[in-house]
C-alpha positions in Angstrom: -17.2 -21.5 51.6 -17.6 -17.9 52.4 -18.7 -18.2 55.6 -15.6 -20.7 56.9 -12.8 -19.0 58.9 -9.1 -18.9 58.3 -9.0 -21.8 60.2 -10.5 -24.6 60.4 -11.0 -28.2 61.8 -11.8 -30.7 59.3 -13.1 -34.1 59.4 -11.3 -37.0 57.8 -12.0 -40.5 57.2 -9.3 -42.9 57.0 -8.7 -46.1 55.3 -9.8 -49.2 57.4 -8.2 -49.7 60.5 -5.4 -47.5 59.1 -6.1 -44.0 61.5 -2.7 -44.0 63.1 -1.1 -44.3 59.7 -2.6 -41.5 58.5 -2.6 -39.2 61.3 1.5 -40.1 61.5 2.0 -39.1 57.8 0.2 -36.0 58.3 2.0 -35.1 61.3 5.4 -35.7 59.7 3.8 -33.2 56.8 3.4 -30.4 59.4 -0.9 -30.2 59.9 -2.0 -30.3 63.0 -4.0 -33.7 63.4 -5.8 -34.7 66.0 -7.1 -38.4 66.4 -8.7 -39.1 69.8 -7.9 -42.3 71.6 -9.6 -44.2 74.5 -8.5 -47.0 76.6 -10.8 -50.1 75.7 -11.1 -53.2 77.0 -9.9 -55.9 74.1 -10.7 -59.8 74.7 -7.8 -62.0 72.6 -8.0 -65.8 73.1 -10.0 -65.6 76.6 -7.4 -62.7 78.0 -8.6 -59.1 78.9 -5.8 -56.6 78.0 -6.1 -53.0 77.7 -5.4 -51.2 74.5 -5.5 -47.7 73.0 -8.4 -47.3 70.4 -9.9 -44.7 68.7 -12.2 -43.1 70.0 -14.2 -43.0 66.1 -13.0 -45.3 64.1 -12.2 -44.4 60.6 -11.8 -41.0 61.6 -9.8 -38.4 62.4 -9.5 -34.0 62.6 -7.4 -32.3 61.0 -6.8 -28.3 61.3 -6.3 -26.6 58.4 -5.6 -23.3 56.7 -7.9 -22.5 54.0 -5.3 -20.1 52.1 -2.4 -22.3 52.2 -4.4 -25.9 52.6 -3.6 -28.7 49.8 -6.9 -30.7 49.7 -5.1 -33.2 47.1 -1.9 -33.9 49.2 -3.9 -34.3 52.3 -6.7 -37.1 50.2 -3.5 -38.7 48.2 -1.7 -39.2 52.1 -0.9 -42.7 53.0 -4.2 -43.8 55.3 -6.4 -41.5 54.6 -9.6 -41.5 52.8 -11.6 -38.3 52.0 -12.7 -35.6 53.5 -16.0 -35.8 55.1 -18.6 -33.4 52.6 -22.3 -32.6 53.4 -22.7 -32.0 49.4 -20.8 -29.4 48.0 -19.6 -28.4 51.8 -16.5 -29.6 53.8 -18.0 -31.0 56.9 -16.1 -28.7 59.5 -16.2 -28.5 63.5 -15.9 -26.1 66.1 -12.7 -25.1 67.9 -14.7 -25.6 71.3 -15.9 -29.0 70.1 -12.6 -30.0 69.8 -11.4 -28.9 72.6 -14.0 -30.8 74.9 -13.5 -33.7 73.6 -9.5 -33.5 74.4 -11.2 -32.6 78.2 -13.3 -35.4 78.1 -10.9 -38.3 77.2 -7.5 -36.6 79.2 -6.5 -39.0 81.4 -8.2 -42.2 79.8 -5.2 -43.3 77.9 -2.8 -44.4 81.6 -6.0 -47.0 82.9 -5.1 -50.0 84.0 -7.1 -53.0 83.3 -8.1 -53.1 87.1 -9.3 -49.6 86.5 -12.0 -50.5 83.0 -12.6 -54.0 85.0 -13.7 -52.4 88.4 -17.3 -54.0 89.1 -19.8 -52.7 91.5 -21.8 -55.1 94.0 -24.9 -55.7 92.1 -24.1 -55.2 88.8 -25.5 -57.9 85.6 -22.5 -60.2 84.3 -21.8 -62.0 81.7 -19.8 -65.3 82.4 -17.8 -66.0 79.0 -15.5 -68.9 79.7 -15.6 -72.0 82.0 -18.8 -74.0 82.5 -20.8 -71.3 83.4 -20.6 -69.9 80.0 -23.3 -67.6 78.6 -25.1 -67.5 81.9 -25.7 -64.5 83.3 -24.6 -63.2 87.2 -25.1 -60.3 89.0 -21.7 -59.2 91.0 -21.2 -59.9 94.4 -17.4 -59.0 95.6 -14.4 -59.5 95.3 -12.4 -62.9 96.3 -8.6 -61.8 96.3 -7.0 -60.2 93.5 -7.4 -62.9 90.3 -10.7 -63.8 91.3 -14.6 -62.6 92.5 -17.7 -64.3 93.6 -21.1 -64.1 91.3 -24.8 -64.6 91.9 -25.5 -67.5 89.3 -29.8 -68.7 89.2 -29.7 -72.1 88.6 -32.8 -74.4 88.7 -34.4 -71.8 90.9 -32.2 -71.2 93.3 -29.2 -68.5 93.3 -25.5 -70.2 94.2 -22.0 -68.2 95.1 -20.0 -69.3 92.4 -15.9 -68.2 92.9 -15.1 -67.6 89.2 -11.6 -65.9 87.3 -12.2 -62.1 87.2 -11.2 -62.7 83.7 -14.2 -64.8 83.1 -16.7 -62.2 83.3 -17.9 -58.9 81.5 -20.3 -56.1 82.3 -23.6 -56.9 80.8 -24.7 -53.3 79.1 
């Protein structure tokens, strides 16, 4: 460890599904924590919602001073799991590294479901509900503000279908 700084950003993994636990208990312990979140489109019983996820699951940064750090507290905290190691070696990240992603997902956490759903005119779908299910579209335009017309090929021959803009996902 002689050629880690002062200070440090370390990588911790948490507990499943339990990175906001951890990252409030070591918050209320004083470390500076940093657990980057994204908004993500979820899909509970057929309706689209928007909802803050991480942006790694399972893990989470941490900043730490090497003179003063408690490696045990932090591991024995509510949530988390270990530090990340590379064999004998912390796994540790830059300052700059950190600090882009913070750039790069600013801003991400205040869109609206109109804003992750916005489709462009040509674009594959995916219908997932109604009897169209499973088929796939391509994106025509918009019918109002609940609603859109699709492209659907069916026995040779493409049909305007006006479908639910909830019935439909971005094919990747």
């Amino acid at each position: 460890m002689s050629n880690i700084k002062k200070h440090n950003w370390f990588l911790l993994t948490s507990k499943p599904r339990e990175e906001q636990r951890a990252f409030d208990n070591l918050s209320n312990q004083g470390y500076e924590v940093f657990l980057p979140k994204i908004a993500k489109v979820t899909n509970r019983q057929g309706v689209k919602s928007v909802s803050l996820q991480p942006l790694f699951p399972n893990y989470l940064f941490i900043n730490l001073d090497l003179s003063e750090a408690n490696f045990n507290a932090i591991r024995s905290t509510r949530g988390v799991g270990s530090f990340v190691r590379f064999g004998l070696n912390y796994a540790t990240l830059n300052e700059n590294l950190i600090k882009e992603i913070k750039q790069n997902i600013e801003g991400s956490d205040h869109k609206s479901l109109d804003d992750l759903l916005t489709y462009q005119q040509g674009e594959k779908v995916q219908v997932t509900q109604g009897p169209f299910k499973g088929l796939e579209a391509i994106y025509k335009t918009k019918d109002g503000l609940e609603r859109c017309i699709i492209l659907i090929k069916m026995l040779g021959q493409e049909s305007e279908v006006a479908i639910e803009n909830q019935a439909i996902e971005k094919l990747d």
